[in-house]
C-alpha positions in Angstrom: 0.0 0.0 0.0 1.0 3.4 -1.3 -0.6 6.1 1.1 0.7 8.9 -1.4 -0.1 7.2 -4.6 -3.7 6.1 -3.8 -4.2 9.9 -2.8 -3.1 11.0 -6.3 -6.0 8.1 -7.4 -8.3 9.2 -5.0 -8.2 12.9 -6.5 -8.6 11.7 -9.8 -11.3 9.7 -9.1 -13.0 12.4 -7.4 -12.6 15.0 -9.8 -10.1 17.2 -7.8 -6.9 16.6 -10.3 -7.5 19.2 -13.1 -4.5 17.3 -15.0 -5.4 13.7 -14.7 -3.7 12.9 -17.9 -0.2 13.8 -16.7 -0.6 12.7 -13.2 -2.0 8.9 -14.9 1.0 8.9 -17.2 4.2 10.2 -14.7 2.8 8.1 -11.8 1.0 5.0 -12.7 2.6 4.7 -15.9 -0.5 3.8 -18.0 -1.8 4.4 -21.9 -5.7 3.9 -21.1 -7.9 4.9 -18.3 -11.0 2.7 -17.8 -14.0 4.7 -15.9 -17.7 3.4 -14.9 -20.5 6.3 -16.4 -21.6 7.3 -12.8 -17.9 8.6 -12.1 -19.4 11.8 -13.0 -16.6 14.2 -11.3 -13.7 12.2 -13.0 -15.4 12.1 -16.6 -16.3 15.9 -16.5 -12.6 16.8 -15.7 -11.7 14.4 -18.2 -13.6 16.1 -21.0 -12.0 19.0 -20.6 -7.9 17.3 -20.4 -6.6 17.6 -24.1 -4.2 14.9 -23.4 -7.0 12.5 -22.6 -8.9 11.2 -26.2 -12.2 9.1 -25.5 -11.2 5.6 -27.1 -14.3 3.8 -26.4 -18.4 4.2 -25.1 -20.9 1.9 -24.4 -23.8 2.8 -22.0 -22.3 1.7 -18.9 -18.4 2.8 -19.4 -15.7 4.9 -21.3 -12.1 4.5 -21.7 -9.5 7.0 -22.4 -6.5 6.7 -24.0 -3.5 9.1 -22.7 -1.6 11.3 -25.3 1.8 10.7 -25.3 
């Protein structure tokens, strides 16, 4: 257990990091973010990341891939 890292992930998850993309790439060194549709604080910060590109949508989920 990271106390620091899940921190980072809880404020992504809630909303409160305004630059998921770069925090998701430097710290958990991943291309894709999955996220559930009722994550609504993540998914409207997301929206507004230009690093983030929606790469799929169904009804119940999105995923995002992480510009490079």
């Amino acid at each position: 257990y990271d106390k620091s890292l899940y921190k980072k992930y809880q404020d992504i998850y809630e909303g409160k990091d305004k630059n998921p993309s770069q925090t998701i790439k430097k710290y958990f060194n991943s291309k894709y973010i999955f996220s559930g549709k009722t994550n609504k604080d993540f998914i409207i910060v997301a929206e507004k990341d230009k690093n983030l590109e929606k790469a799929y949508e169904d009804q119940w989920s999105l995923i995002y891939k992480v510009a490079n």
